[in-house]
Phi, psi and omega in degrees: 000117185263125181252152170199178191272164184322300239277327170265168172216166205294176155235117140007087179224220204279190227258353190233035186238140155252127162217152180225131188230175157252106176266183190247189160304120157103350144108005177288175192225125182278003154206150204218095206245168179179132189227109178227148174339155159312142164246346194208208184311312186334104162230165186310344164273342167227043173311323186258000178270326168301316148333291182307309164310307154331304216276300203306338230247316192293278182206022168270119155256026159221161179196153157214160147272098150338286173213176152181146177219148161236191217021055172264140180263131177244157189300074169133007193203187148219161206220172173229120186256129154241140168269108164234190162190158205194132181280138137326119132014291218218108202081350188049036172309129189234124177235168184230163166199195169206114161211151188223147190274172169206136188232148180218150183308348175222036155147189194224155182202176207245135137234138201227116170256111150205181196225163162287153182289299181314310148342279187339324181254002158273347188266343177327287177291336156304307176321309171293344174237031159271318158275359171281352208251001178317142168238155193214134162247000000 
């Protein structure tokens, strides 16, 4: 169950995600949540690495990692979270983000809170209990 605050609303994204953003002037979106099924390979030992590979693989052409942990508890699960950021492609758009994988008894799933890097750090602590408040079954 993805919760999030009044201030974002829901959005349209791929067909099996829940997302919710703030947009700005010009419709980008200045905060961004989102929660979807396990999609691949990804498990808790190797999450952040699998996360960074992604991102790269998709539309970054920088990335670094920030922090990361596993055996994190989450309401019905546990999860492994990275803290990274990565320039775009395609606009050189530079974001921070946190996502974590999460496994719950009846299956696993992705949540990802991020921002623009100029943003992250006033949006931070909304984003993290935005993820913190994640629930998983």
């Amino acid at each position: 169950m993805l919760s999030y605050p009044p201030t974002l609303r829901r959005v349209i994204s791929d067909s099996d995600a829940v997302s919710a953003a703030l947009p700005g002037p010009g419709g980008a979106y200045l905060l961004y949540l989102s929660a979807t099924p396990r999609q691949g390979g990804e498990n808790l030992q190797n999450w952040a690495a699998y996360r960074l590979r992604a991102l790269r693989a998709e539309d970054a052409s920088s990335v670094r990692e920030d922090a990361a942990a596993t055996g994190l508890a989450f309401s019905g699960g546990t999860g492994s979270c990275v803290i990274d950021d990565y320039v775009t492609r395609i606009g050189a758009h530079h974001f921070e983000e946190l996502a974590c994988l999460v496994h719950g008894r009846s299956g696993a799933s992705v949540i990802v809170a991020a921002a623009p890097a100029a943003r992250w750090a006033q949006s931070r602590s909304l984003l993290l209990r935005a993820v913190a408040a994640y629930r998983v079954r």
